[in-house]
Every structure is written in structure tokens, then in C-alpha cells.
MDAnalysis code that builds the backbone (N, CA, C; Angstrom):
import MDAnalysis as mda
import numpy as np

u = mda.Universe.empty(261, n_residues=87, atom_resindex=np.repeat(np.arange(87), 3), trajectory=True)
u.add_TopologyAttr("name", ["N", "CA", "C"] * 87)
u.add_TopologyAttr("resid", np.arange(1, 88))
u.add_TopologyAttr("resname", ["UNK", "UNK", "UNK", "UNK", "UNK", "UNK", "UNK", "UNK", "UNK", "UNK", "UNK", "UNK", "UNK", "UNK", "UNK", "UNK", "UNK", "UNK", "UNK", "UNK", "UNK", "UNK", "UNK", "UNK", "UNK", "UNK", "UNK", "UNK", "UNK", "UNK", "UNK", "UNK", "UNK", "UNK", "UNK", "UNK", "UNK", "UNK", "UNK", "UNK", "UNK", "UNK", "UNK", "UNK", "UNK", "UNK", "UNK", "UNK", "UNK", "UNK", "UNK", "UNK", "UNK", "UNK", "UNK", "UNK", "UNK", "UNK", "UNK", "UNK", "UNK", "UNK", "UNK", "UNK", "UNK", "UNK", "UNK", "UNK", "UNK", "UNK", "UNK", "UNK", "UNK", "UNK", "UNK", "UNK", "UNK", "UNK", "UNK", "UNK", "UNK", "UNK", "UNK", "UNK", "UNK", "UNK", "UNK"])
u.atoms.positions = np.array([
    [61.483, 144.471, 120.400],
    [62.135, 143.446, 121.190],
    [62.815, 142.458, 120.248],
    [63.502, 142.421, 120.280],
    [64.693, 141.046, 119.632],
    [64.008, 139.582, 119.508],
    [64.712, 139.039, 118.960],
    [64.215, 137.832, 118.549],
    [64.653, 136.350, 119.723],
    [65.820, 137.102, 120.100],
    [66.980, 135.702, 120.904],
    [66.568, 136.182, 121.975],
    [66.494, 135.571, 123.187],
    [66.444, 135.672, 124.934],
    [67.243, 136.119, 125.211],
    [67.236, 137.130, 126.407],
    [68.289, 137.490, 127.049],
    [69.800, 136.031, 128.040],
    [70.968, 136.817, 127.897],
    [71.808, 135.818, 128.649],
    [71.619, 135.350, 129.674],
    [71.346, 136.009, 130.636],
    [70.517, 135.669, 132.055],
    [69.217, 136.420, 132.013],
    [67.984, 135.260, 132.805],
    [66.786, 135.404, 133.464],
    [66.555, 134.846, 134.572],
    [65.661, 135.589, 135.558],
    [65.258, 134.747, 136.371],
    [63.401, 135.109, 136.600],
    [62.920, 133.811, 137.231],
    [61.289, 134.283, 137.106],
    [60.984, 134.549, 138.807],
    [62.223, 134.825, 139.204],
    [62.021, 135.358, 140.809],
    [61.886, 137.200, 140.758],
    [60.549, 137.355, 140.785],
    [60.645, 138.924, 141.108],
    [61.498, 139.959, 141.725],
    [62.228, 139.334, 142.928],
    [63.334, 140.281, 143.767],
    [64.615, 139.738, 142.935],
    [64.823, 139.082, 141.976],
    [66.177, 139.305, 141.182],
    [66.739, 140.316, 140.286],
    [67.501, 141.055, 139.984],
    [67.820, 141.826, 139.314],
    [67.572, 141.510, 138.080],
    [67.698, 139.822, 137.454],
    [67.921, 139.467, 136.200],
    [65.929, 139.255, 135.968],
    [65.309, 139.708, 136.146],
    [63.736, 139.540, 136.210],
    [63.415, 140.369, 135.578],
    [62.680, 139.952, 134.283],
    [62.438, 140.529, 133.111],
    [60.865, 140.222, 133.261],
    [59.796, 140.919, 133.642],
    [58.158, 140.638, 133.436],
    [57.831, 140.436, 131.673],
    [58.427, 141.591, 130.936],
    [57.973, 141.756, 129.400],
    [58.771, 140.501, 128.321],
    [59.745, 140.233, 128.979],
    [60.096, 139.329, 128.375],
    [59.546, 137.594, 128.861],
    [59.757, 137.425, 129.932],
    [58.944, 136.495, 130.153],
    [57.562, 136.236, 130.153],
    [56.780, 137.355, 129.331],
    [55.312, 137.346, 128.837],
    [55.279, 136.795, 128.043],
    [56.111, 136.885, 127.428],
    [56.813, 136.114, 125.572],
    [56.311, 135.027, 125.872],
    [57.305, 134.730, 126.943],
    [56.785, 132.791, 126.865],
    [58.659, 132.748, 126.456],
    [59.483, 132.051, 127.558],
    [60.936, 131.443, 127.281],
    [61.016, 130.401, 127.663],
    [60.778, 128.949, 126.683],
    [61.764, 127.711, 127.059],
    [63.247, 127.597, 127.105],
    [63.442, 126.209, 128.198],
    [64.777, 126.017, 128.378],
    [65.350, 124.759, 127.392],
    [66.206, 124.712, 126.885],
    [66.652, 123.419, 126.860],
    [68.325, 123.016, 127.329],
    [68.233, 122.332, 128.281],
    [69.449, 121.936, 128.918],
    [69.851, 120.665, 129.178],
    [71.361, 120.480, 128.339],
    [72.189, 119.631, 127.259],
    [71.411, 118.680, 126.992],
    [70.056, 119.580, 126.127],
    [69.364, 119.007, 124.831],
    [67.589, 118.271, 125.403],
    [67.916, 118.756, 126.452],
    [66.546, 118.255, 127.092],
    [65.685, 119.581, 127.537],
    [64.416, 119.247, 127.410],
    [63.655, 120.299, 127.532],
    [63.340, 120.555, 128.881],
    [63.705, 121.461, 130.281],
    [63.193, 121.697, 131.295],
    [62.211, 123.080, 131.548],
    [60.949, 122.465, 132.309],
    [59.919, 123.151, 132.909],
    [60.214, 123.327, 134.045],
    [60.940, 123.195, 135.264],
    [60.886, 123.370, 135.942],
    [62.181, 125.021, 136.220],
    [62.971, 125.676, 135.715],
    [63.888, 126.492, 135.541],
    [63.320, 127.492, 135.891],
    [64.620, 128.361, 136.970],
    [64.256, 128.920, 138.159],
    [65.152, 130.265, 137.689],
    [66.209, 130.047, 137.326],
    [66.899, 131.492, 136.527],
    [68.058, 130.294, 135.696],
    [68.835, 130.961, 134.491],
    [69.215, 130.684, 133.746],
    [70.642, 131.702, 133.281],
    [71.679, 131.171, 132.902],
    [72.288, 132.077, 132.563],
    [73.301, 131.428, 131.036],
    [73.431, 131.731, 130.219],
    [73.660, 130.804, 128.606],
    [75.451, 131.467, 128.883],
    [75.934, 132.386, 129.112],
    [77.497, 132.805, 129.192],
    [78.218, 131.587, 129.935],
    [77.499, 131.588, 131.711],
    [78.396, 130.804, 132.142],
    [77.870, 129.006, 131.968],
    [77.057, 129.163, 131.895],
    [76.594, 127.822, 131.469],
    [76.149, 126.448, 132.484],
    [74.818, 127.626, 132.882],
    [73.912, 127.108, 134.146],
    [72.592, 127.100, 134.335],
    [72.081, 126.284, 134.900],
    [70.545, 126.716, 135.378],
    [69.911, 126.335, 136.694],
    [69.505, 126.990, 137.073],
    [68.990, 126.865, 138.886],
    [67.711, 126.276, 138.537],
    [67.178, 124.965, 138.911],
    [65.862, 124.169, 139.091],
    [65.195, 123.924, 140.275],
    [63.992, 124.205, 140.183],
    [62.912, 124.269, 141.553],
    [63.430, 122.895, 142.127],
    [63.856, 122.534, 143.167],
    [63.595, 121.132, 144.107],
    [63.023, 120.574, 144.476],
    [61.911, 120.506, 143.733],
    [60.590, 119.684, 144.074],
    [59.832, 120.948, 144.685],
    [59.091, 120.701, 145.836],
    [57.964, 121.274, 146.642],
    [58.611, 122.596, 147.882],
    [59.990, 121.895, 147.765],
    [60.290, 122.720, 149.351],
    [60.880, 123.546, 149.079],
    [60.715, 124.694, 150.414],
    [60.990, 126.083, 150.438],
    [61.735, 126.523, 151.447],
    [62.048, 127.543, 151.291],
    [63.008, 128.019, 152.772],
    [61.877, 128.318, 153.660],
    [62.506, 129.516, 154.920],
    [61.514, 130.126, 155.694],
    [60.740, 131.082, 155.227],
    [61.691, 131.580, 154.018],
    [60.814, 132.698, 153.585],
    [59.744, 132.550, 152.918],
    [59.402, 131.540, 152.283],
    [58.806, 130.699, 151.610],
    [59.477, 130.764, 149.936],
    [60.489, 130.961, 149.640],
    [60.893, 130.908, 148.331],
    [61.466, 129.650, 147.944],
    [61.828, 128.734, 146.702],
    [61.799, 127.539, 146.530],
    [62.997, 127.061, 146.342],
    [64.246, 125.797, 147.340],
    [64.818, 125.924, 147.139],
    [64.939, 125.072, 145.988],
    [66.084, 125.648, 145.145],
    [66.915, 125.347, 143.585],
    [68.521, 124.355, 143.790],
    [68.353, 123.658, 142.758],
    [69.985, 123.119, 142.586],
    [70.592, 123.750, 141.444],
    [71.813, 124.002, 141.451],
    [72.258, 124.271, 140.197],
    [73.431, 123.732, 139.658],
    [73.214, 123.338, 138.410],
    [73.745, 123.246, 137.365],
    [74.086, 123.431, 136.199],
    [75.494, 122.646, 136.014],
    [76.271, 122.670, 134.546],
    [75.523, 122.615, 133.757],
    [76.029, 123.131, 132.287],
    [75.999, 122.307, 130.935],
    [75.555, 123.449, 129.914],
    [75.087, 122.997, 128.818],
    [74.714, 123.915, 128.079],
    [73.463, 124.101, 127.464],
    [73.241, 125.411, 127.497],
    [71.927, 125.912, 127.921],
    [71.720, 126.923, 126.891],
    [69.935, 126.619, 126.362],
    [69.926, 126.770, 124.860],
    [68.398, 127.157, 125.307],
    [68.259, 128.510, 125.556],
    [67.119, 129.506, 125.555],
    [66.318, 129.973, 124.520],
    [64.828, 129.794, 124.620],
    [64.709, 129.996, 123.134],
    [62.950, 130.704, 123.551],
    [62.204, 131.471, 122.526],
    [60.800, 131.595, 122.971],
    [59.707, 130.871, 122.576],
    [58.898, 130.630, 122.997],
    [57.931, 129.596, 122.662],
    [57.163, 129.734, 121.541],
    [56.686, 131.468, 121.935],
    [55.498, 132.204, 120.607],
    [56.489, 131.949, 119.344],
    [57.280, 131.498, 119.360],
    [57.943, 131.917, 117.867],
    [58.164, 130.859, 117.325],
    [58.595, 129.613, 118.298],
    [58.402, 128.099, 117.731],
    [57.223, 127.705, 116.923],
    [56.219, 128.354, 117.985],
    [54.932, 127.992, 117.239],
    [54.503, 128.770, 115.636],
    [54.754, 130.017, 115.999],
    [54.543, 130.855, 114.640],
    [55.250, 129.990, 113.530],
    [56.763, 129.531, 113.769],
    [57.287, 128.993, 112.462],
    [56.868, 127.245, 112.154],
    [56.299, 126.546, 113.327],
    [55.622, 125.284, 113.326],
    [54.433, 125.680, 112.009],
    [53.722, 126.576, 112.477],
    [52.646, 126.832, 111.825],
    [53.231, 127.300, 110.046],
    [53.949, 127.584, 110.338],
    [54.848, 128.437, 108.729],
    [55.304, 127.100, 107.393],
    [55.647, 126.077, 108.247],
    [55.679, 125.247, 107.484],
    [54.266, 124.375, 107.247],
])
């Protein structure tokens, strides 16, 4: 497996862009330079990210997202830490 994240993810199971093995990794977001936990799918080409809306859901019960601009800087967690630890 590569080192860089894929261009698009999403952590919604019925998406096409839903990667289980890669998101085992462990993928932070950072978007224009801020770190978000809450990121719902992601895409670094066009330069977006869909965020949970708080608590609420549709009927189906899935969560609705806003999305937005900017630039979006995907990265994995296990590996931050490995090189934290390196220095």
C-alpha cells in the first residue's frame, strides 16, 4: 500500500469511493490548514469535503453533510506518529 491517501474517500459504506483497508490505516483531514474530525468523504482533485451536520439525519437514518471549498490536505495518522517518534 502506498504511502499518500487516495484522491477521494468516503467512510459511508454504500459509496463507491469506500475504502475499509485503507481507512484501517487511520486518514486525517486537514482543511485550509485546520484539522477536521468530523469528515464525511473527501476529494483533494476538486477541492472539497462533505462534514457531518451535527446530530441530524435523513429518513434513512444517514447523516446529513455540508460541503465545502478549499484545500484539502489528506494525510495518515500511523505514519505521523511513526515519524513523531523518529525524531
Amino acid at each position: 500500500m502506498s504511502d499518500t491517501p487516495p484522491d477521494r474517500l468516503s467512510v459511508n459504506p454504500s459509496s463507491p469511493h469506500y475504502d475499509a483497508d485503507v481507512l484501517a490505516r487511520g486518514v486525517g483531514v486537514r482543511f485550509k490548514g485546520e484539522e477536521k474530525t468530523n469528515v464525511d468523504e473527501y476529494c483533494v482533485s476538486e477541492g472539497w469535503v462533505r462534514l457531518a451536520a451535527g446530530k441530524a439525519v435523513d429518513r434513512k437514518g444517514n447523516a446529513l453533510t455540508i460541503k465545502l471549498q478549499g484545500t484539502v490536505e489528506p494525510y495518515f495518522q500511523n505514519s505521523e506518529i511513526a515519524a513523531d517518534k523518529a525524531e
